[in-house]
N, C-alpha and C positions, 0 to 999 in steps of 0.2 A: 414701470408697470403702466400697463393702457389705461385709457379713460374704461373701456368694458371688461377689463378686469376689477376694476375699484371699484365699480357696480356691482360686478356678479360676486364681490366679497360680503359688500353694504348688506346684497338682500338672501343670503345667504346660500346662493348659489354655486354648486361646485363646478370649479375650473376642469376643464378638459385636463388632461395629463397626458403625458407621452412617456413611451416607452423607456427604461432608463438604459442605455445601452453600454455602459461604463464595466469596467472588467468585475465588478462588483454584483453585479448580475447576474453570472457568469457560475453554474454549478462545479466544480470539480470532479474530471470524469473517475469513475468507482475502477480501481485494482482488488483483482478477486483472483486465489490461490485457484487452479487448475488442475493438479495434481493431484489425484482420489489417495496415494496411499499414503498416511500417517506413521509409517514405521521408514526410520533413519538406519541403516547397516555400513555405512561407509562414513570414514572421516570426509572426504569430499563427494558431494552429487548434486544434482542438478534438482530443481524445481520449474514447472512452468506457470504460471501467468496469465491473466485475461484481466484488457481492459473492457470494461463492462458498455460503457458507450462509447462512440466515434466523440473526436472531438468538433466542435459547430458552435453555432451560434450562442447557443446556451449554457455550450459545455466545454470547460477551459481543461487546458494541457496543467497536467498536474505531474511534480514530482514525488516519491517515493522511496523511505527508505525500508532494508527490510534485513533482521537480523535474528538470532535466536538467542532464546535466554532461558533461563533453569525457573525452576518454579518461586528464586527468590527475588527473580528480576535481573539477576548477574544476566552478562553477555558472555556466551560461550562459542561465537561465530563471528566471522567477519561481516561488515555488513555493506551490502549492494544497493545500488541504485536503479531504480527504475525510470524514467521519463515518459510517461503515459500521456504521450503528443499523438496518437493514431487517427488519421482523419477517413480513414476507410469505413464502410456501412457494412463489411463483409466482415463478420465475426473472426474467421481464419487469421484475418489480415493484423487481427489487434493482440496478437498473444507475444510473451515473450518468456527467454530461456534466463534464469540465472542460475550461478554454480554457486555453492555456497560451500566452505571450509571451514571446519570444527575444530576447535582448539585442543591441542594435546593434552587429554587428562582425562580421569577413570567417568563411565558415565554409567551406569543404573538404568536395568532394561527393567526396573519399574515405577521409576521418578518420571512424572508430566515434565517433558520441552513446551516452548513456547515458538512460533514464527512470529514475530512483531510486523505487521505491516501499516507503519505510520506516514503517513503524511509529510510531508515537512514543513509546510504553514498551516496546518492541524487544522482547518477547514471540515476534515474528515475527521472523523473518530477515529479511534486507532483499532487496529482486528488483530486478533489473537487465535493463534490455530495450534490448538493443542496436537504434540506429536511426541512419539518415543523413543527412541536411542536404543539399537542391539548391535554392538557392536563387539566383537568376539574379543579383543586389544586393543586398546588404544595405543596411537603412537605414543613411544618411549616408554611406555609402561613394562615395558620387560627389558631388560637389561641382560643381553646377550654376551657382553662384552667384559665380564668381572668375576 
């Protein structure tokens, strides 16, 4: 430490500071559900995506995962990966597609789904987007063959 730091402590002067530039500084850009409808009809479909800001200086590449679950927390979906690395300013540029696949079994077009979209060094809260399931069969559920 300087000789004019040891002073500016003595008389209880505050030290200049600099900016911390360490990845710690660093917000984690926001993943936000895209997709206005809330009603599921197919064992497989597709959702879209938006990362909320370009990644920069302030804002670090963050991964994402994203799966669905029943109103007791079960996982009744495969679950996707996002990498929300988008360095673009142009909103268009930051969206993304994934497919998501429902596991074979009876579902309730009046029981709450869930899309989990967490984080995976949980930096972020985790988001829950309530959704429903009408689905006319589920695979295997009938038995054609007996």
């Amino acid at each position: 430490m300087s000789d004019s730091s040891m002073d500016a402590i003595k008389n209880g002067t505050k030290l200049p500071t600099r900016p911390n530039n360490d990845a710690s500084s660093h917000k984690p850009v926001e993943l936000n559900l895209l997709s206005a409808n809330r009603k599921i009809v197919n064992m497989s479909f597709v959702l879209n995506f938006y990362q909320k800001d370009a990644v920069s200086d302030n804002r670090s590449q963050t991964n994402y995962l994203l799966y669905f679950t029943d109103s007791n927390g079960v996982q009744i979906s495969d679950t996707q990966k996002i990498i929300a690395d988008k360095v673009s300013t142009d909103g268009q540029d930051r969206t993304f597609r994934c497919s998501f696949n429902l596991k074979s079994q009876a579902y309730s077009k009046t029981e709450s789904y869930y899309l989990n979209i967490v984080e995976e060094s949980n930096e972020v809260p985790p988001q829950k987007e309530e959704f429903h399931i009408d689905i006319a069969f589920a695979v295997d559920s009938f038995d054609f063959f007996s």
